[in-house]
KOLMARRO-352141 format. One record per residue: x, y, z of N, C-alpha, C in turn. Coordinates in steps of 0.1 Angstrom, whole numbers, plus 5000, padded with zeros to 4 digits. Example, Ala and Ser with C-alpha at 12.3 -4.5 7.8 and 13.67 -1.06 7.14 Angstrom:
REM residues 2
nx:5132, ny:4943, nz:5078, cax:5123, cay:4955, caz:5078, cx:5132, cy:4967, cz:5078
nx:5128, ny:4978, nz:5071, cax:5137, cay:4989, caz:5071, cx:5129, cy:5000, cz:5079
//
This chain:
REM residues 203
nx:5008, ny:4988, nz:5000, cax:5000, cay:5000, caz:5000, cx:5009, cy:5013, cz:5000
nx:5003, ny:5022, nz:4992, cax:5012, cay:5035, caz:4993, cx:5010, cy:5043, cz:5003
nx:5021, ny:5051, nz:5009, cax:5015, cay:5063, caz:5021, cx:5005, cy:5072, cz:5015
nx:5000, ny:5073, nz:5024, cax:4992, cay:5084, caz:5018, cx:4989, cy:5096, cz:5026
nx:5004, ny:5093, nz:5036, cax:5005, cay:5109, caz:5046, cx:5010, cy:5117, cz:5038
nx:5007, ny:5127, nz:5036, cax:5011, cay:5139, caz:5028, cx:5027, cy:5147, cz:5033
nx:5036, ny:5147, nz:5022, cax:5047, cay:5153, caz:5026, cx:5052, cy:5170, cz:5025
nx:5061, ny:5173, nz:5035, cax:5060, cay:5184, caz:5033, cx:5075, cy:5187, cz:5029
nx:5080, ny:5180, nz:5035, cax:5098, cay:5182, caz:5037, cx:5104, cy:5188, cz:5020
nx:5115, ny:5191, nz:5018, cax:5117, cay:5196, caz:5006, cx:5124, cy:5184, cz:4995
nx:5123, ny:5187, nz:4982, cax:5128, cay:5171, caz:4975, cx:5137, cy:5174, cz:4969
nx:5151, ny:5171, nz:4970, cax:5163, cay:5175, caz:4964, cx:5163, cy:5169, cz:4952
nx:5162, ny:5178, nz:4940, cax:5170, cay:5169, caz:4927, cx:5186, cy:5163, cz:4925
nx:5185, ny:5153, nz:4920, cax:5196, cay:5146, caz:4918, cx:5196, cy:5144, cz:4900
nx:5205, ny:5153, nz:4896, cax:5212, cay:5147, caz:4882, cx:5224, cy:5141, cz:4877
nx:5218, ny:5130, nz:4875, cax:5230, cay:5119, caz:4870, cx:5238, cy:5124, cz:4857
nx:5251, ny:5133, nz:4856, cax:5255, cay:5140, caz:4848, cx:5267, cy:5130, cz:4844
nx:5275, ny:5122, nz:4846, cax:5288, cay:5115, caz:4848, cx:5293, cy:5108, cz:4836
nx:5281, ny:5101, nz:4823, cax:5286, cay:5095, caz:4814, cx:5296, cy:5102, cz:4805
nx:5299, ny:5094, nz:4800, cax:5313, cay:5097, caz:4792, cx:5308, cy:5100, cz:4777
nx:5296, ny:5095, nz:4774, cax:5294, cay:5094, caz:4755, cx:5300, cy:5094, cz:4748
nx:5304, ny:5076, nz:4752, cax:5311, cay:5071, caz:4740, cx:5307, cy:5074, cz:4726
nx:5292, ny:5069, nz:4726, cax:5288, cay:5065, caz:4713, cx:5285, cy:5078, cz:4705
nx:5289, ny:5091, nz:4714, cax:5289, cay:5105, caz:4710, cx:5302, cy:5109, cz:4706
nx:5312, ny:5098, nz:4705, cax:5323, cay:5104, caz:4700, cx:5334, cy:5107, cz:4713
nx:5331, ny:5101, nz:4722, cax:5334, cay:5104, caz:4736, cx:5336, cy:5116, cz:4742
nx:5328, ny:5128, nz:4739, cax:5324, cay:5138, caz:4748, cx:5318, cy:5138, cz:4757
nx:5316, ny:5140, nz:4772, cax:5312, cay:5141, caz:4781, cx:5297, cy:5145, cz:4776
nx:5286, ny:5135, nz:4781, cax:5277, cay:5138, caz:4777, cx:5269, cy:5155, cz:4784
nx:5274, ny:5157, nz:4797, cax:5274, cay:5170, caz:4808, cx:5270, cy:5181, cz:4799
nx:5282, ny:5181, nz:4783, cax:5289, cay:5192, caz:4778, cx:5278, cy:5194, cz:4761
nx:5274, ny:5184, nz:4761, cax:5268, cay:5181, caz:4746, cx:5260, cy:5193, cz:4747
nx:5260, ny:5198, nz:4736, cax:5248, cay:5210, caz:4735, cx:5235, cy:5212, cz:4733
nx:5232, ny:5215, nz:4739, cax:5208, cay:5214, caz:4733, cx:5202, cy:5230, cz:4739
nx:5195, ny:5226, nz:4728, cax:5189, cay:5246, caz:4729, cx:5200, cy:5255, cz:4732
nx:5212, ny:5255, nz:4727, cax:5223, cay:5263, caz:4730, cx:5226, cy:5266, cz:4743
nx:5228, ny:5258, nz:4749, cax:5235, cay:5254, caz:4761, cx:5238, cy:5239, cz:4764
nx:5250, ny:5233, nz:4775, cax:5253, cay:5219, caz:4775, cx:5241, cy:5215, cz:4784
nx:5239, ny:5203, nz:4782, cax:5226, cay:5198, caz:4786, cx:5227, cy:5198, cz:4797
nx:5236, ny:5198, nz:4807, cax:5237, cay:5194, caz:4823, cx:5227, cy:5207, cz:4824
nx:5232, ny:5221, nz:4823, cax:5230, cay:5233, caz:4823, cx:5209, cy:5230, cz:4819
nx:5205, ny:5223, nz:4811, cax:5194, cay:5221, caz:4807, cx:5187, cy:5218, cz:4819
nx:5190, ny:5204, nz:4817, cax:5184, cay:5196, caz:4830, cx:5187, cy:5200, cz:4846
nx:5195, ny:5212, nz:4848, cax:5191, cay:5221, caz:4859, cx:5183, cy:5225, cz:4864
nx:5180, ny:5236, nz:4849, cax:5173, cay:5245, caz:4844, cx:5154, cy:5241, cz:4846
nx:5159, ny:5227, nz:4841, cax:5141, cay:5220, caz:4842, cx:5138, cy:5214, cz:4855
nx:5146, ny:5209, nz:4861, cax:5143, cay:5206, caz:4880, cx:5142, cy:5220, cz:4885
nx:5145, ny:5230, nz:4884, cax:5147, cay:5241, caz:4894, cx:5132, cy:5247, cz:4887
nx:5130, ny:5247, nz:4879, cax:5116, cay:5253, caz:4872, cx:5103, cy:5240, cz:4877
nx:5107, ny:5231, nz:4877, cax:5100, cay:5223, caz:4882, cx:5093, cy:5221, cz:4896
nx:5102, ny:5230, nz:4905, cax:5104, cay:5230, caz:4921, cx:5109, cy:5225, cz:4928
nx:5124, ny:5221, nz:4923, cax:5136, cay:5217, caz:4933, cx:5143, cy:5228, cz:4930
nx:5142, ny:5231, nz:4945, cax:5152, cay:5246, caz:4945, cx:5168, cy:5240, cz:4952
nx:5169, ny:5225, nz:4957, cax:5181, cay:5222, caz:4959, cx:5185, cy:5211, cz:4948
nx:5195, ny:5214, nz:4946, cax:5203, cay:5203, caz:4933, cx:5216, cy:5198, cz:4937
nx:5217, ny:5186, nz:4930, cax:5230, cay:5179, caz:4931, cx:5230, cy:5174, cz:4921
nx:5245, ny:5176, nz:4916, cax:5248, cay:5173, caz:4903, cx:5262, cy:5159, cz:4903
nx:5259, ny:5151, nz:4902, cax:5273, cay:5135, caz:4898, cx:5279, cy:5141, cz:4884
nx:5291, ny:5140, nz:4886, cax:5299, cay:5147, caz:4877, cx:5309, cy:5133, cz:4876
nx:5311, ny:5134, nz:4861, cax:5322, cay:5119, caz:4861, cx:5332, cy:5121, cz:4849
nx:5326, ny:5117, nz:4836, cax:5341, cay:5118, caz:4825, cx:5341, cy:5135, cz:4823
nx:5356, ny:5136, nz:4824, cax:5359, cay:5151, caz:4823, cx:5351, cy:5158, cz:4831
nx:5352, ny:5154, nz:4842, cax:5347, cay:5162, caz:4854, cx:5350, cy:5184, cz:4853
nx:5365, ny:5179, nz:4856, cax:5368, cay:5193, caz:4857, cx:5365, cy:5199, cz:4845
nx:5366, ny:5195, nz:4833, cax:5361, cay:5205, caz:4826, cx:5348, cy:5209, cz:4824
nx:5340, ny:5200, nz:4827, cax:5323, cay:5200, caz:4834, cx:5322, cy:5215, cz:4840
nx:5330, ny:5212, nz:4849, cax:5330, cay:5225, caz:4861, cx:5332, cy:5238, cz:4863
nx:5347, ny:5236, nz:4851, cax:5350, cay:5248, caz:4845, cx:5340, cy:5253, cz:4832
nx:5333, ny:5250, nz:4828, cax:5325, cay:5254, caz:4815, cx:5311, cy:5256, cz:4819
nx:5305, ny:5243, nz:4822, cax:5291, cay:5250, caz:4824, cx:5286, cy:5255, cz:4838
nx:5275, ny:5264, nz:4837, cax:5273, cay:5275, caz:4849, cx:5264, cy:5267, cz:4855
nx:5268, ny:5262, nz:4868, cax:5259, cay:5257, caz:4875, cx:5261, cy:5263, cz:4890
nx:5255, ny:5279, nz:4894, cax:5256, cay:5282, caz:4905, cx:5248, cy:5276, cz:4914
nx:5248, ny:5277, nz:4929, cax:5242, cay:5270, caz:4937, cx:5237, cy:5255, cz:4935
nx:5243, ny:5247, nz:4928, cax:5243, cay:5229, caz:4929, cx:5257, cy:5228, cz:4938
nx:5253, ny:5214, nz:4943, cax:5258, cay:5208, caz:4947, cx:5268, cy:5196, cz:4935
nx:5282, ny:5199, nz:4937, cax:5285, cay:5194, caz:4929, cx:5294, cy:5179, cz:4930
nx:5293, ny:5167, nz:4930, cax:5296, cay:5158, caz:4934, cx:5304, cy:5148, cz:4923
nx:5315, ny:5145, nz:4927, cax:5327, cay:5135, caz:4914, cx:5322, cy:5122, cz:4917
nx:5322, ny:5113, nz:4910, cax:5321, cay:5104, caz:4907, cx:5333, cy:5095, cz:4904
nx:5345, ny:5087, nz:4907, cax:5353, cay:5087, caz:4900, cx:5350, cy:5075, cz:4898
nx:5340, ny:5067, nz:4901, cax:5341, cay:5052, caz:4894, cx:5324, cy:5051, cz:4885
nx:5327, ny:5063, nz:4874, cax:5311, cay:5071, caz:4867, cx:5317, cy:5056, cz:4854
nx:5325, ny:5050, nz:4852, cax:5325, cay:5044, caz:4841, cx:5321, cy:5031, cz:4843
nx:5318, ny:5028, nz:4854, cax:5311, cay:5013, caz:4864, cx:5300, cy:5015, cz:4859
nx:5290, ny:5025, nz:4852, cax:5274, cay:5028, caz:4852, cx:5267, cy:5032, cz:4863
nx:5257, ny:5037, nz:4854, cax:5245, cay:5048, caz:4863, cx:5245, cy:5041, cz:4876
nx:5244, ny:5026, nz:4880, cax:5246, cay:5027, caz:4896, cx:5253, cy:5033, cz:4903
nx:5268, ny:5038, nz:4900, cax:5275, cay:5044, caz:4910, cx:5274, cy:5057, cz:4914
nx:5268, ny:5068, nz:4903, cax:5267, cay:5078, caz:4904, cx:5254, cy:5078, cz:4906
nx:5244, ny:5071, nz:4908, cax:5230, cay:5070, caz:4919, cx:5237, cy:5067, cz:4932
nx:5247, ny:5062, nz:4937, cax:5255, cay:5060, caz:4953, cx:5255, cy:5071, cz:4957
nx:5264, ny:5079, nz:4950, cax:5274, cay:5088, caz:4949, cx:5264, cy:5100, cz:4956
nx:5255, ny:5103, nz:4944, cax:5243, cay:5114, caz:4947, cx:5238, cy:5115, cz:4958
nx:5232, ny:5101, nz:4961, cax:5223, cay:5100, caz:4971, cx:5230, cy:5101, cz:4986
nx:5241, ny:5096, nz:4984, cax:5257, cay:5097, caz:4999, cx:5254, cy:5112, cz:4997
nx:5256, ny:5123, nz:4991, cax:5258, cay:5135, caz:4989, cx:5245, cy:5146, cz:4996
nx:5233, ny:5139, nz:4996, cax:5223, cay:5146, caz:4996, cx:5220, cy:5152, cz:5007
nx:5216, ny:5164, nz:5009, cax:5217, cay:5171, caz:5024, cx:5207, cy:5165, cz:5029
nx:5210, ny:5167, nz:5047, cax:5198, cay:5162, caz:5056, cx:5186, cy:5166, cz:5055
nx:5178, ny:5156, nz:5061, cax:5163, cay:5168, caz:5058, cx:5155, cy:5167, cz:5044
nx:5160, ny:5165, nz:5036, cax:5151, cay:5162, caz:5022, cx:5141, cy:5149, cz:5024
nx:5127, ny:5150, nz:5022, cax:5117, cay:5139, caz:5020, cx:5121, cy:5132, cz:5010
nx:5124, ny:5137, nz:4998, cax:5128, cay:5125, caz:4984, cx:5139, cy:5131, cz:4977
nx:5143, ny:5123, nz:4966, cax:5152, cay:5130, caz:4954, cx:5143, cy:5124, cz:4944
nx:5145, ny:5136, nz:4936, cax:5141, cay:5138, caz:4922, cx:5152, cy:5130, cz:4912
nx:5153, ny:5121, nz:4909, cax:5164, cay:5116, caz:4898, cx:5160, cy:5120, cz:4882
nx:5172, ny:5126, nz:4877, cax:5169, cay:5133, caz:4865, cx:5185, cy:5128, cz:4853
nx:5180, ny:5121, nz:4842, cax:5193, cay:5122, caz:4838, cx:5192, cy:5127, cz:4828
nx:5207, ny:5137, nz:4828, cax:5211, cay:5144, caz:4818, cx:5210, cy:5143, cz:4806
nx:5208, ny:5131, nz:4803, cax:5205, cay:5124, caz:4784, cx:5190, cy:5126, cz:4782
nx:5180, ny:5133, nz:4788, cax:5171, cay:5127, caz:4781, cx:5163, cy:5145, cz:4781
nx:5167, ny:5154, nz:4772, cax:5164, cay:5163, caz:4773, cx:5147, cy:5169, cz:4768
nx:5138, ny:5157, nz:4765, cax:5126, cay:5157, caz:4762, cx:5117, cy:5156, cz:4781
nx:5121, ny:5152, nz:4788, cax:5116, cay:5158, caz:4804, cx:5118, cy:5171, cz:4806
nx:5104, ny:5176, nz:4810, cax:5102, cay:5184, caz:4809, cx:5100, cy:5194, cz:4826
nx:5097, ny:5209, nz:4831, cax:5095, cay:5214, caz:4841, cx:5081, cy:5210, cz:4850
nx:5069, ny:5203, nz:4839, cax:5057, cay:5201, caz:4839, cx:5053, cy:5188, cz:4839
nx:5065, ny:5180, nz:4839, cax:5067, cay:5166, caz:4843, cx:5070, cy:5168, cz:4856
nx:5083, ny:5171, nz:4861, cax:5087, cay:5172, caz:4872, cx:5082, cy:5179, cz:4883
nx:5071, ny:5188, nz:4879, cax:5062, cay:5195, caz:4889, cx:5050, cy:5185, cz:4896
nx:5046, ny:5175, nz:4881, cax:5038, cay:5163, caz:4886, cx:5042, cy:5152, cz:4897
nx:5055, ny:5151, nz:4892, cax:5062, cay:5141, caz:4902, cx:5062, cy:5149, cz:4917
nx:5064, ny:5157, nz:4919, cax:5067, cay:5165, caz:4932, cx:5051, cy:5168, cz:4939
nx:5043, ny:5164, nz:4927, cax:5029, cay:5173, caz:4938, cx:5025, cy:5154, cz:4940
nx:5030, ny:5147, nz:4933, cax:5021, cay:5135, caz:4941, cx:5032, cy:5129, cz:4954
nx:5041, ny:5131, nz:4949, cax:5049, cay:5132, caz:4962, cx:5040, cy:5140, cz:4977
nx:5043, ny:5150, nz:4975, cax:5036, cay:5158, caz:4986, cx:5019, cy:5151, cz:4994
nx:5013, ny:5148, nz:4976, cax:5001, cay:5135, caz:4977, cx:5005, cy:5125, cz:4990
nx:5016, ny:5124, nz:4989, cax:5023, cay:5108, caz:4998, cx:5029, cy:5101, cz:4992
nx:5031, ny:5100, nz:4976, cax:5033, cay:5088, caz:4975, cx:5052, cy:5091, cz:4976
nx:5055, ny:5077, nz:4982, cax:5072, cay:5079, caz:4982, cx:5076, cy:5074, cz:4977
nx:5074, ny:5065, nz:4961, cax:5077, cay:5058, caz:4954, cx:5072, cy:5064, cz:4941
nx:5076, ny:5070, nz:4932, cax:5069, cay:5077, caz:4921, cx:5078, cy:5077, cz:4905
nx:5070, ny:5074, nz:4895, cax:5078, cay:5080, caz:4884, cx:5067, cy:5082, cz:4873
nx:5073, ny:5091, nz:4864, cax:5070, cay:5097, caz:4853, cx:5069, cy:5084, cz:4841
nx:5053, ny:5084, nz:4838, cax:5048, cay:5075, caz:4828, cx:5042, cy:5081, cz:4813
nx:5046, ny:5072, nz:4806, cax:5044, cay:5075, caz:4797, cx:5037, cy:5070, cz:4785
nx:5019, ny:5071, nz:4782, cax:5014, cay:5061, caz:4779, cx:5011, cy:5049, cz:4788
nx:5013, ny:5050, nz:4801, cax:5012, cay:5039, caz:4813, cx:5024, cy:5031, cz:4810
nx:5037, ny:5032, nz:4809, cax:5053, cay:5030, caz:4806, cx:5059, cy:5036, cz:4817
nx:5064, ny:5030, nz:4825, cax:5077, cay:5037, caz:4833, cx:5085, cy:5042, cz:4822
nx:5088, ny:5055, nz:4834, cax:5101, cay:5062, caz:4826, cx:5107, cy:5069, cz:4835
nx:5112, ny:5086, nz:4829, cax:5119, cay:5090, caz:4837, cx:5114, cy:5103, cz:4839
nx:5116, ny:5112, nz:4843, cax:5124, cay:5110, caz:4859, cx:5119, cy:5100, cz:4870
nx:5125, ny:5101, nz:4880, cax:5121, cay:5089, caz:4894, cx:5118, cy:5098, cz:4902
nx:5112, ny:5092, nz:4915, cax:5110, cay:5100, caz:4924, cx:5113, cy:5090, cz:4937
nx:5122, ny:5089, nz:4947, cax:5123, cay:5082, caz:4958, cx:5122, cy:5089, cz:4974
nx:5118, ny:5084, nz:4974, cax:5116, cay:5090, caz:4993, cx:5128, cy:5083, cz:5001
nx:5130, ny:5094, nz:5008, cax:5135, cay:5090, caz:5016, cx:5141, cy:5078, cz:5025
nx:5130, ny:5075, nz:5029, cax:5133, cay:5059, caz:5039, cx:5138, cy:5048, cz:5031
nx:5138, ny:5050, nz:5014, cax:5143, cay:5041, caz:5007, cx:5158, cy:5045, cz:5002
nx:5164, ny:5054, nz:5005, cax:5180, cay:5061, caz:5004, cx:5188, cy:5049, cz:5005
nx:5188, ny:5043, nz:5016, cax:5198, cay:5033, caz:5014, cx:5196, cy:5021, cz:5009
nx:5181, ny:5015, nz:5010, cax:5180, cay:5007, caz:5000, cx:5184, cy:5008, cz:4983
nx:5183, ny:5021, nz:4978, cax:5183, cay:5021, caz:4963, cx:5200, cy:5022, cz:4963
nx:5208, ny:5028, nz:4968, cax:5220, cay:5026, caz:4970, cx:5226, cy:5013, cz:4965
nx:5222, ny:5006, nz:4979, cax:5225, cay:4991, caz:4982, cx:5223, cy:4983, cz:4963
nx:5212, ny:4986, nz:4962, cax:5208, cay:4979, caz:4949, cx:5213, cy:4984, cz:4937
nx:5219, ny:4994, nz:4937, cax:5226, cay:5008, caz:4930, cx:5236, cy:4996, cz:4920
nx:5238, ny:4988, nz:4910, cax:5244, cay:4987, caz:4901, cx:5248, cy:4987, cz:4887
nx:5260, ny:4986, nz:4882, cax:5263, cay:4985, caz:4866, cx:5253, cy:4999, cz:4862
nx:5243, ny:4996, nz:4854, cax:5238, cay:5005, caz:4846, cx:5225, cy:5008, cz:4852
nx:5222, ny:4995, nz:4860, cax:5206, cay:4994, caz:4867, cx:5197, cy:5008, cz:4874
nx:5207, ny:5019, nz:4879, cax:5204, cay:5026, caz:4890, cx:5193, cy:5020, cz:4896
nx:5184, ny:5031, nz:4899, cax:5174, cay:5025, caz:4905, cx:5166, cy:5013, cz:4903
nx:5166, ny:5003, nz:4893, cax:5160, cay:4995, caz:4886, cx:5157, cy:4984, cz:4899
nx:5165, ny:4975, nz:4903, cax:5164, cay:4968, caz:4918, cx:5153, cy:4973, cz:4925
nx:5159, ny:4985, nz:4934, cax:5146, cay:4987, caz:4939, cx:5135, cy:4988, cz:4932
nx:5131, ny:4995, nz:4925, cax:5116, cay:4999, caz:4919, cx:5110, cy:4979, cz:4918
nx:5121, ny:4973, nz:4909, cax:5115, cay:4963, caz:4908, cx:5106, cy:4956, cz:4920
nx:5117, ny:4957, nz:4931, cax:5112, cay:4947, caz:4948, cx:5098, cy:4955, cz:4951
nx:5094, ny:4971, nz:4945, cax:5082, cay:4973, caz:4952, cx:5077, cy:4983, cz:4946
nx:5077, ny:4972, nz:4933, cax:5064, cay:4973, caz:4921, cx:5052, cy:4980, cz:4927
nx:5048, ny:4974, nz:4934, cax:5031, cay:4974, caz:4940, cx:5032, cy:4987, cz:4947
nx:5040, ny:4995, nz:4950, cax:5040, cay:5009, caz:4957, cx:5043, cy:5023, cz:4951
nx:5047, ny:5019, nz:4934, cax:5051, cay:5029, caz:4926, cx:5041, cy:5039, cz:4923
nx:5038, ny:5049, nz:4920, cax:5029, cay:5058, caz:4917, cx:5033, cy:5062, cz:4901
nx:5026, ny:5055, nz:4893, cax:5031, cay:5060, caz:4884, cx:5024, cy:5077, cz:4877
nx:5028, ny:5082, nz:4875, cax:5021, cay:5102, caz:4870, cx:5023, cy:5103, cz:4855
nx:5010, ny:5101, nz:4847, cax:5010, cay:5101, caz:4832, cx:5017, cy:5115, cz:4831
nx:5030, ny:5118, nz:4820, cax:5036, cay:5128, caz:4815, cx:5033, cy:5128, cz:4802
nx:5027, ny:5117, nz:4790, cax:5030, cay:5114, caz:4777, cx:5026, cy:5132, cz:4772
nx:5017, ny:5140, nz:4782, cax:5014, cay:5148, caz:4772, cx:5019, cy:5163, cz:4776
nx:5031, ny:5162, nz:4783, cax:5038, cay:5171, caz:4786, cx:5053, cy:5170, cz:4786
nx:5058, ny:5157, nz:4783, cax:5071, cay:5154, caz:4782, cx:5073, cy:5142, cz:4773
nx:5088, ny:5140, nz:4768, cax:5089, cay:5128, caz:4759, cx:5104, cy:5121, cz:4768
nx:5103, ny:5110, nz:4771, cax:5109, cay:5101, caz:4779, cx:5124, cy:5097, cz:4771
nx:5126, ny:5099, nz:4754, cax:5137, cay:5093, caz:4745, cx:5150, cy:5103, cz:4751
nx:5160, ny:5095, nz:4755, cax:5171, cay:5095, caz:4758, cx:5180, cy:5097, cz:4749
nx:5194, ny:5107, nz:4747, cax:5199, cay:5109, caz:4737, cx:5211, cy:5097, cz:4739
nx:5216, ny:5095, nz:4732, cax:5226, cay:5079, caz:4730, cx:5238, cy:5085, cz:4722
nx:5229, ny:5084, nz:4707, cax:5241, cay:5082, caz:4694, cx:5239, cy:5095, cz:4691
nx:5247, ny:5097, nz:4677, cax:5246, cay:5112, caz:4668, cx:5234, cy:5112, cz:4660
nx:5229, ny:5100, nz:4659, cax:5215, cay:5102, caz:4651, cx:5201, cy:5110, cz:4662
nx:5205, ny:5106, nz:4677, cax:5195, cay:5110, caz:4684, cx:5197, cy:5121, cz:4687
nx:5212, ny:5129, nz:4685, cax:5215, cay:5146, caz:4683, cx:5212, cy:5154, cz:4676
nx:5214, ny:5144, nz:4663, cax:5209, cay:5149, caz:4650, cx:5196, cy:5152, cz:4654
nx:5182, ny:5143, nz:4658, cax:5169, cay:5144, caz:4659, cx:5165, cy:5153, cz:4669
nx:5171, ny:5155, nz:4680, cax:5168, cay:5165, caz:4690, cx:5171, cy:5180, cz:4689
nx:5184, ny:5180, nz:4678, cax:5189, cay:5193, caz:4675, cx:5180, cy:5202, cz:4666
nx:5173, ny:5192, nz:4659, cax:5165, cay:5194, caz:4648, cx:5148, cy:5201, cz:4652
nx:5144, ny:5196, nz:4668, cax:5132, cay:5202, caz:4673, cx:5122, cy:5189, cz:4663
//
């Protein structure tokens, strides 16, 4: 059964920024450009518009120059040095990082720059609803972003591998996910290769 005490505590976003993008030619995916700026800078942009006024950012291939280039005042900025293990480690990493006091994290990854401010606003008010297990559906499809509560921090951790991030947990408690239809305010496609740059660049 899902909670259904209503939360009030604040939800820190967490963006998984760390891949390397190989199959981009191996540019730091952080740095890749969309709507003329690097996406990290994007997917800021869209949690903080969404209503995470606290952020953390996993920073991994070509960290420092992550750092030094794109403007990310007031995040929280966190290295990752084992970001080439996969998205599990830099889900550890974040979630180790997250200040006290937050009800949930918002999980947002940098590759998928079709999530939208109006997605992430949905996730956050059903949260508040109660639910502490939530994600962004799409067509009734899990997708992304995630939404985790708290009391599950160290469980999703623990389960935190290879490329899975959250995947473990969600799986063990299926039956408590909330899923929040986005299909008609956000698109869930992840950028990968140069063909999916090509198509995003394109609008």
């Amino acid at each position: 059964m899902q909670n259904t005490e209503a939360h009030t505590g604040p939800v820190a976003a967490l963006v998984l920024a760390a891949g390397g993008g190989r199959r981009l030619g191996g540019r730091p995916k952080a740095l890749i450009r969309y709507a003329g700026r690097p996406l990290v800078e994007h997917a800021v942009a869209v949690v903080r518009a969404g209503g995470c006024a606290e952020v953390t950012v996993v920073l991994g291939a070509d960290g420092e120059r992550v750092r030094s280039t794109a403007h990310l005042p007031g995040c929280r900025l966190v290295a990752n040095p084992d970001w080439a293990g996969g998205m599990g480690s830099s889900l550890r990493a974040g979630l180790a990082a997250l200040p006290a006091g937050v009800s949930a994290a918002l999980v947002m990854l940098v590759d998928t720059p079709g999530v939208t401010a109006a997605a992430v606003s949905r996730l956050l008010a059903a949260h508040r609803a109660g639910a502490e297990l939530a994600a962004a559906a799409y067509d009734g499809r899990r997708g992304h972003p995630v939404l985790i509560g708290a009391r599950y921090f160290a469980e999703a951790a623990a389960g935190a591998s290879g490329d899975a991030g959250a995947r473990a947990l969600l799986a063990s408690h299926a039956d408590r996910i909330t899923l929040v239809e986005c299909a008609d305010v956000a698109v869930p496609d992840d950028l990968d290769t140069p063909a999916d740059l090509a198509r995003w660049s394109a609008g």
